[in-house]
Each structure stands twice: as C-alpha cells, then as structure tokens.
PAKEVEX-912559 format. One line per field, with one value per residue: residue number from 1; x, y, z of N, C-alpha, C, O in turn. Coordinates in pm, 1 decimal. Each point is the difference from the previous one (the first is absolute). Example, Ala and Ser with C-alpha at 12.3 -4.5 7.8 and 13.67 -1.06 7.14 Angstrom:
2
resi: [1|2]
n_X: [1319.0|-138.6]
n_Y: [-569.0|106.9]
n_Z: [780.0|-138.5]
ca_X: [-89.0|82.0]
ca_Y: [119.0|119.0]
ca_Z: [0.0|6.0]
c_X: [90.0|-77.0]
c_Y: [120.0|109.0]
c_Z: [0.0|73.0]
o_X: [103.6|50.9]
o_Y: [-1.9|110.8]
o_Z: [66.5|16.9]
END
This chain:
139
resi: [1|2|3|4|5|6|7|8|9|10|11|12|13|14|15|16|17|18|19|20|21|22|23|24|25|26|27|28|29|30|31|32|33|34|35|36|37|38|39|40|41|42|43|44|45|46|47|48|49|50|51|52|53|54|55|56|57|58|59|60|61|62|63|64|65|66|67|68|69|70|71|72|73|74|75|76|77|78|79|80|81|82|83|84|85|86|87|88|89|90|91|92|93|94|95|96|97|98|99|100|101|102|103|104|105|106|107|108|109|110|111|112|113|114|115|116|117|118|119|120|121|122|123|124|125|126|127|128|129|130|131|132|133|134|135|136|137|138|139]
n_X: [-1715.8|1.2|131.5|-118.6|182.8|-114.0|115.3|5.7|-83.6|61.4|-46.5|203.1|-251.5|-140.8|-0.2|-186.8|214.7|-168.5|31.8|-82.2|221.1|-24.9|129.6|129.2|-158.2|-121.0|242.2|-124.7|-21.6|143.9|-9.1|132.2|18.5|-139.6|58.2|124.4|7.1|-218.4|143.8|71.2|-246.6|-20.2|43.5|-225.5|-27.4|47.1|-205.8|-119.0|-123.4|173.3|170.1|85.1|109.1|88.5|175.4|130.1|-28.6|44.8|155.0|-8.4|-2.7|278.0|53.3|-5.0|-142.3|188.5|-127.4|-103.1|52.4|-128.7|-92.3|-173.0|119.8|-102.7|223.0|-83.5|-18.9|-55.8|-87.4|-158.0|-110.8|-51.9|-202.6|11.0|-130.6|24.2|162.7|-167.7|28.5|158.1|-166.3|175.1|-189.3|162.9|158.1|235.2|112.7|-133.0|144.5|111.3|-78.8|48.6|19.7|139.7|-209.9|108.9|-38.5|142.3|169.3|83.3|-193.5|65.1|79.9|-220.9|159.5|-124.4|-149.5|153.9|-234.9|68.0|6.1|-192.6|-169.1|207.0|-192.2|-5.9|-88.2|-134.9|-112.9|171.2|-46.9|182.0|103.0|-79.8|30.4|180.3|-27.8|-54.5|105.9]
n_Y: [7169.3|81.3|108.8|85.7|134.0|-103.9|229.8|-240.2|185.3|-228.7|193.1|-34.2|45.7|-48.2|224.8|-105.9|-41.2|121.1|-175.2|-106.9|-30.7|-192.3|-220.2|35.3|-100.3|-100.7|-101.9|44.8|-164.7|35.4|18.0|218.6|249.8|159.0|73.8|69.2|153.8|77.9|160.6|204.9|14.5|187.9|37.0|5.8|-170.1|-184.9|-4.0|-143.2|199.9|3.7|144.1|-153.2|100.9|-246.8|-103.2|87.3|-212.3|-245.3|-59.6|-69.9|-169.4|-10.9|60.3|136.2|-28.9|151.6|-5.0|60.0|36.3|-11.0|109.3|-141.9|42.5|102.0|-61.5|57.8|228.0|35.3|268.8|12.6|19.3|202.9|-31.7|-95.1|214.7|-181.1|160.8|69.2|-141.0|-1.3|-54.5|66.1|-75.7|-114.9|141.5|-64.6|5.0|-175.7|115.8|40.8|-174.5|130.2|-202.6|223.7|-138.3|-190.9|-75.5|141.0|-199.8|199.5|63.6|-115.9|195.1|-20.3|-153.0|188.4|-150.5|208.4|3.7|185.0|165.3|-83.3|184.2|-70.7|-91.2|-133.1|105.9|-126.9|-18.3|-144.1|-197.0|106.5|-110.9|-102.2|118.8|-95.4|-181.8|55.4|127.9]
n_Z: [-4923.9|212.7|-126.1|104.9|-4.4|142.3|1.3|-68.6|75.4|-11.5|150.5|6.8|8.3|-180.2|82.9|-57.7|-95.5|51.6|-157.4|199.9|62.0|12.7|-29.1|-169.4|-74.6|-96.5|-92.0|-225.4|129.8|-196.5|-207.0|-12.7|27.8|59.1|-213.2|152.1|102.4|-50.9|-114.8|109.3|-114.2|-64.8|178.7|-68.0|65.7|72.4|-177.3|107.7|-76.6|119.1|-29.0|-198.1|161.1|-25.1|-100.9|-169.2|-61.2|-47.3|-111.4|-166.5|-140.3|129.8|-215.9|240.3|-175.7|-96.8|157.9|-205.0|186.2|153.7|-237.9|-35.7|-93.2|-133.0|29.5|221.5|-90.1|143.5|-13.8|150.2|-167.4|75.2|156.1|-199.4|-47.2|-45.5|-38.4|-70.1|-220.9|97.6|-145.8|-86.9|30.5|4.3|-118.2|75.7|-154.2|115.3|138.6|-110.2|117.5|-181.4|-23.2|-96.0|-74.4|-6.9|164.1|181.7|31.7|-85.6|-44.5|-135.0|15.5|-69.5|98.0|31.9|-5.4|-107.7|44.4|140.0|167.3|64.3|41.2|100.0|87.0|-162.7|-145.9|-53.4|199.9|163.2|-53.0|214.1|136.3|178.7|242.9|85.5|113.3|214.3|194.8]
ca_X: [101.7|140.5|58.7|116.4|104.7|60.9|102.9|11.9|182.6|-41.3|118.1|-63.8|42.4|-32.0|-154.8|1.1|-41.0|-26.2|31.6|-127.4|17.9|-73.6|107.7|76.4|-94.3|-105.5|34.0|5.3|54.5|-57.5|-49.1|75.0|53.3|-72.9|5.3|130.3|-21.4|-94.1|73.2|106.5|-57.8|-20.7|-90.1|16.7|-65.3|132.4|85.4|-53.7|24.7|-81.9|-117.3|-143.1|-35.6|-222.7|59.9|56.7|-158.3|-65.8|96.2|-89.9|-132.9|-46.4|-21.0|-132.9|-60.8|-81.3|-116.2|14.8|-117.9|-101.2|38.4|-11.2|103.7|142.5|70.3|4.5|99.8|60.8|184.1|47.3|15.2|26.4|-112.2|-30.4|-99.9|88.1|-70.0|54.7|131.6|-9.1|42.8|-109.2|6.9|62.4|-148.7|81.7|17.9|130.0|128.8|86.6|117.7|94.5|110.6|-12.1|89.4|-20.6|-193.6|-12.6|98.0|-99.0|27.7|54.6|-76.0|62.9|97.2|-26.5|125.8|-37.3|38.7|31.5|125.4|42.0|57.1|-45.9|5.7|-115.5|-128.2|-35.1|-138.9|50.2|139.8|108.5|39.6|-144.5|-58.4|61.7|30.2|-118.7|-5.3]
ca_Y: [-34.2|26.5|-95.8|104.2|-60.3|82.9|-49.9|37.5|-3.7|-21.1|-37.9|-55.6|61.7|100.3|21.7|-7.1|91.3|-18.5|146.4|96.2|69.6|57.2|46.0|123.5|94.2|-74.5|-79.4|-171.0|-61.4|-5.0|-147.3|-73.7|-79.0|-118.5|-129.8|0.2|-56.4|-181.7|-55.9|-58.7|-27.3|83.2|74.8|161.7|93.7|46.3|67.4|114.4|158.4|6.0|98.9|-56.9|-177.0|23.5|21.5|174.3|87.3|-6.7|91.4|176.0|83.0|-12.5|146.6|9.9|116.1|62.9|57.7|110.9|58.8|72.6|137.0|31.2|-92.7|61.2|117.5|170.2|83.5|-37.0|15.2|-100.7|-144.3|89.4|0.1|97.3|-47.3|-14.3|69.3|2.0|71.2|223.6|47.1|99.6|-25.9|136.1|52.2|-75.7|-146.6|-62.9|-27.6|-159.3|-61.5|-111.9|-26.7|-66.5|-55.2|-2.8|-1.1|135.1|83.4|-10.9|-120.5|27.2|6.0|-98.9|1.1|14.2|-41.8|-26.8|-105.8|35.8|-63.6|-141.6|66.8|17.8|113.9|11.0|-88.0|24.2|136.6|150.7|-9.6|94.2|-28.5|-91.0|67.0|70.8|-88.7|20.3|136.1]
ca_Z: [98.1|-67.1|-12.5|72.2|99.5|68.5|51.3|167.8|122.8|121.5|74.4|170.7|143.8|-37.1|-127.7|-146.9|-83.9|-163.3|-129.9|-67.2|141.1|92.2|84.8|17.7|-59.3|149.8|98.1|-0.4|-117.0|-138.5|-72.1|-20.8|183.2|44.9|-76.0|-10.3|117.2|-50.6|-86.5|62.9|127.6|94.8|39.0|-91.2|158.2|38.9|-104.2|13.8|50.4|117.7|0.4|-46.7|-6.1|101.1|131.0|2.3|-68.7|120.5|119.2|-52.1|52.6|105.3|193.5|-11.9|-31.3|155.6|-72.7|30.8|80.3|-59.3|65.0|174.5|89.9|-46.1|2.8|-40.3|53.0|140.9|31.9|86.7|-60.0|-134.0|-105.8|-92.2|-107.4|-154.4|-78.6|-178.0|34.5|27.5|-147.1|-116.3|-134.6|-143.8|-71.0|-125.5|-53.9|97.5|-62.3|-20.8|108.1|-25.2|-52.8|-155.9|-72.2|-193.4|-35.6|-18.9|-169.7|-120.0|-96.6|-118.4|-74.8|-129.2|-129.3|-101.5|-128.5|-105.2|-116.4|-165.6|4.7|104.3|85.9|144.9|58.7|-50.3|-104.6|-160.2|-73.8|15.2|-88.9|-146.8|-174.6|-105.6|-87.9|-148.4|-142.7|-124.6|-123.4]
c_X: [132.9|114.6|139.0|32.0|84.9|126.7|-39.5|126.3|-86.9|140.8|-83.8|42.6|52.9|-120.7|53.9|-37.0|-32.8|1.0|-155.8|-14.9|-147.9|-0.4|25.0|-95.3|-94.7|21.9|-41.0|21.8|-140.2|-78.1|114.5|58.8|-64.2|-11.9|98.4|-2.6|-42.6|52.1|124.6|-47.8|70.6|-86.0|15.0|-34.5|171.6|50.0|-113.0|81.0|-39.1|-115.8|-122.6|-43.1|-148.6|40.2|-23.9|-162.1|-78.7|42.8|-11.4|-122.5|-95.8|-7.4|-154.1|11.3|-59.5|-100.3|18.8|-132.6|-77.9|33.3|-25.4|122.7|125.5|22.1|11.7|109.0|78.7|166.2|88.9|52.2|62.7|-52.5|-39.3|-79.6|26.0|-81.2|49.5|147.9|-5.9|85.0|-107.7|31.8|54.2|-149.6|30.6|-11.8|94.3|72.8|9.4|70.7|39.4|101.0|-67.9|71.4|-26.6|-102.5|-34.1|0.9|-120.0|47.3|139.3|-90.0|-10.8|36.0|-54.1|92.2|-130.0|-55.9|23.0|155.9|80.1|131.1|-96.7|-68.4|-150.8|-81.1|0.7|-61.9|87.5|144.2|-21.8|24.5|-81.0|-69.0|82.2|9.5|-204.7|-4.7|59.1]
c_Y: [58.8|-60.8|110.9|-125.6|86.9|-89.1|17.9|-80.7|-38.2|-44.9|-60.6|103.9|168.8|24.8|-58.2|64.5|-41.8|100.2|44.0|99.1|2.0|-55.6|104.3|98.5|-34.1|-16.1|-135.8|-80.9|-38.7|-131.7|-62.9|-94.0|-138.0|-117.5|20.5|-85.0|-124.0|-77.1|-101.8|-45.1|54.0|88.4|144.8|71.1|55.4|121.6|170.8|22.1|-63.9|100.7|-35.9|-122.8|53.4|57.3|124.0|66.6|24.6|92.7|171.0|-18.7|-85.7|129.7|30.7|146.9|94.2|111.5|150.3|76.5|82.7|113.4|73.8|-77.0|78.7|107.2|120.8|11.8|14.5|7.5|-95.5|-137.1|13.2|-93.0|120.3|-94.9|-4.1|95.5|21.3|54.5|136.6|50.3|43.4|-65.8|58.5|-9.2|-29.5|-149.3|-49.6|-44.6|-170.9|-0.4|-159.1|-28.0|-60.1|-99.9|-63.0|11.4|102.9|60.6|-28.8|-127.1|7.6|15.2|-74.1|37.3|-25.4|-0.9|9.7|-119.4|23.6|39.7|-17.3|117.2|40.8|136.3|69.7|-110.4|13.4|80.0|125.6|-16.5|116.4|-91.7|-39.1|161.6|111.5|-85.5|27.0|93.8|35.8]
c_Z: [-45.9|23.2|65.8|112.7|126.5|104.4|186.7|109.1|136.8|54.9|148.3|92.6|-88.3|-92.4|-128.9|-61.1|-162.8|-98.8|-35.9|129.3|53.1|177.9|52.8|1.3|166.8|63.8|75.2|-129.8|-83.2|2.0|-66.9|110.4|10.7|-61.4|-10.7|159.8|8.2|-63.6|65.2|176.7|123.2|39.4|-6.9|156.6|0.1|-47.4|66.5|146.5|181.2|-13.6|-34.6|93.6|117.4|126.3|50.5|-54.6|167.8|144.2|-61.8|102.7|121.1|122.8|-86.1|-63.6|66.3|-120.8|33.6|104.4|-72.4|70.3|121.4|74.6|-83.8|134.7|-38.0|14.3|107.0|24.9|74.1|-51.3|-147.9|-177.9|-70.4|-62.6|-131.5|-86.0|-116.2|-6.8|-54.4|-125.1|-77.3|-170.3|-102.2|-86.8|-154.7|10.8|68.3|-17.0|-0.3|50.8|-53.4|-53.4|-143.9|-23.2|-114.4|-26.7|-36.8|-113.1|-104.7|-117.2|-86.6|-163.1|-97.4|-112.5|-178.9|-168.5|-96.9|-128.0|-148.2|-2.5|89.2|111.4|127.0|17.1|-94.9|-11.8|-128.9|-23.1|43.9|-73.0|-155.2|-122.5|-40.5|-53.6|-74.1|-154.5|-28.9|-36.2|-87.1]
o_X: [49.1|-12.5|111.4|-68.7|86.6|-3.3|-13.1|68.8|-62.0|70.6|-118.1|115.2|80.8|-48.1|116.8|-110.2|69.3|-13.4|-24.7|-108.8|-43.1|-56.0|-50.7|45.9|46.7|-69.4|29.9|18.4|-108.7|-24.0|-2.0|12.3|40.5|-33.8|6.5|-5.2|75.9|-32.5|13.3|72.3|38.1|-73.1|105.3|6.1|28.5|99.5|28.0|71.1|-119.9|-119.5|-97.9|-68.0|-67.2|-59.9|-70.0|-36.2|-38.9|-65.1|2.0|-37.4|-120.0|-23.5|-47.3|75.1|-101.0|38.0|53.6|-92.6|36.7|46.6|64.7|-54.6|109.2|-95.2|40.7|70.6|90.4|87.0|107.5|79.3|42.2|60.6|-22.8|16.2|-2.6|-116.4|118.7|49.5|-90.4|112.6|-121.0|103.7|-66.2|-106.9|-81.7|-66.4|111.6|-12.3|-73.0|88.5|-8.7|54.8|-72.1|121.9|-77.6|-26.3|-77.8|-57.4|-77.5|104.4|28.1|-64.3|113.1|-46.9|39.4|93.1|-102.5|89.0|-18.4|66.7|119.2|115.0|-115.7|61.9|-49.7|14.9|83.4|14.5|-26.7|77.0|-59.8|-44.4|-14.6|-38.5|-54.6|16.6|-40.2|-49.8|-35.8]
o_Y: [-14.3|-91.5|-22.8|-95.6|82.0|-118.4|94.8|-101.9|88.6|-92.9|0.7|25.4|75.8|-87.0|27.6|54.7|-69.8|119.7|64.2|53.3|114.6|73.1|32.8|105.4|50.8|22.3|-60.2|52.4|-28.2|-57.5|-120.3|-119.8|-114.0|-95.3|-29.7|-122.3|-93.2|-118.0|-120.2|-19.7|-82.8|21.6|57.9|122.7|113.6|57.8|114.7|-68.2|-27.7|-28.3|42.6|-93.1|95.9|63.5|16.3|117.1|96.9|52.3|89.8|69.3|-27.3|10.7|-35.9|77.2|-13.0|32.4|34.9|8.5|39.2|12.2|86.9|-56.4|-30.9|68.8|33.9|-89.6|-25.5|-86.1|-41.5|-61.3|-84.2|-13.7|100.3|-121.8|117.3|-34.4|-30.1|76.7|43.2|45.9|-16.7|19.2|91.2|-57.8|14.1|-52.8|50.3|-91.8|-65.7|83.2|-106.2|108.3|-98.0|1.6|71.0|49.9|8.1|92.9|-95.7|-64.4|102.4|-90.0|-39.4|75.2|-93.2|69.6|-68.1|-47.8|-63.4|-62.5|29.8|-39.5|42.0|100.9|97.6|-98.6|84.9|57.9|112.2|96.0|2.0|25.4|25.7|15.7|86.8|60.6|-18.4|12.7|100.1]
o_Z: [-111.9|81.4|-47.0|36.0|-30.7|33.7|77.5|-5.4|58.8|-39.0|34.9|35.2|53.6|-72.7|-27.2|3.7|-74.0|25.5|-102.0|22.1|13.2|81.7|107.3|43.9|101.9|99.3|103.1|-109.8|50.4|106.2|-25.8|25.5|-22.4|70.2|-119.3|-12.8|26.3|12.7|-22.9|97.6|82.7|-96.6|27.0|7.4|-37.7|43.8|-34.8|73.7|0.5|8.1|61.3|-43.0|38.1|86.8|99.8|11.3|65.3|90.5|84.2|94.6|3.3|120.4|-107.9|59.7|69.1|-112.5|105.1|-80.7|-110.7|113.2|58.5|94.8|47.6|36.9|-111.1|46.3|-79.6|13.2|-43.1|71.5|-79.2|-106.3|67.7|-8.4|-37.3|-20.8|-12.4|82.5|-71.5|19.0|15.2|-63.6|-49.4|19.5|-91.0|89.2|-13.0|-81.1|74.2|-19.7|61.6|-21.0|-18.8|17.2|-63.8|-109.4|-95.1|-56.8|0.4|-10.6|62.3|-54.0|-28.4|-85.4|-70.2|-40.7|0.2|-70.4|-103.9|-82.4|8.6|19.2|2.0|-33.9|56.1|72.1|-31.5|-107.6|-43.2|0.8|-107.6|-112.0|-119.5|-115.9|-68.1|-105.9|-114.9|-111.9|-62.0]
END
C-alpha cells in the first residue's frame, strides 16, 4: 500500500482538479475525487463531463446507421451528375529512400556521449587500459 498523498481543488460549478492530473488528463474525475467528494458527502456525478453522461451516450447512438450497398447498386460514371469512379492516386514511386515529413525534436538528438574519468588519474575523457601517464610511469 502506498502511502503517497495527493492535492485535490473541488470548487462548485467547476472540473476538479487533482496533482496525479488525470482529471485534466480524461476528463473525469480520479479516486481521489471521488473519496474527496464521499468525504464532504457530496456527489462526484456533478464533477463529470455532460459529454459522459447516459444521457449524451444514448443520444450518439439514436439516428439510424445507413449501410453501405452492394456493388451492383454503386453508381457509374455519368457527366451529367458529374460521378467519377475513384481510381488510384496518379504518382510514381521514387526509387530512393522517402523523405521525412516531420518536425525534429529531442528524441532526435543523439545521446550525449559518456563522460569517461580515468581510475588511475582521475581525468575526463579516457579509461585506465587507454591512460598516457599510467603508461609512461611503466616504461
């Protein structure tokens, strides 16, 4: 069991928010919320989103689904109505490696390399089996 503590802000007639953000993160309220709520016996419904309620689920998915026809029933060609038949898009594959369409960012950057410290005399930038002075004092 752990023993972490989180800070929560129930105002009235705004989202609560808590310091493990997930609130802010879902847009509904936590387990803190909610025994933060049970606690001062109020009710945690208040604290969700309309968007979640049975209400707005149920209301998605009262229009009727229209199904797509079977290909005998698709639409030809027909200038008049100006129907076209959807055909592949009209490009030629490069024959190189595809460019990247994105924006670099830190992830990109290579590691920093590690900071290697001698244990023989204790300088940045080698090891002991490649440390100059350890091997000028044996010849």
């Amino acid at each position: 069991m752990s023993s972490k503590s989180y800070r929560v802000d129930i105002t009235p007639g705004n989202n609560s928010l808590c310091s493990c953000e997930r609130p802010v993160i879902y847009n509904m309220p936590c387990a803190h919320v909610i025994s933060s709520t049970a606690s001062i016996r109020i009710s945690h419904v208040d604290y969700i989103l309309e968007y979640y309620t049975m209400n707005n689920i149920k209301m998605t998915y009262l229009e009727e689904f229209r199904t797509i026809l079977d290909k005998e029933y698709w639409p030809t060609h027909d200038p008049t109505t100006g129907l076209y038949p959807l055909s592949p898009p009209n490009f030629r594959r490069r024959f190189d490696r595809p460019k990247i369409n994105r924006y670099k960012n830190t992830m990109d950057e290579p590691r920093a390399q590690s900071s290697r410290v001698c244990s023989y005399c204790h300088i940045v930038g080698h090891n002991r089996t490649t440390c100059s002075t350890r091997s000028a004092k044996h010849l």
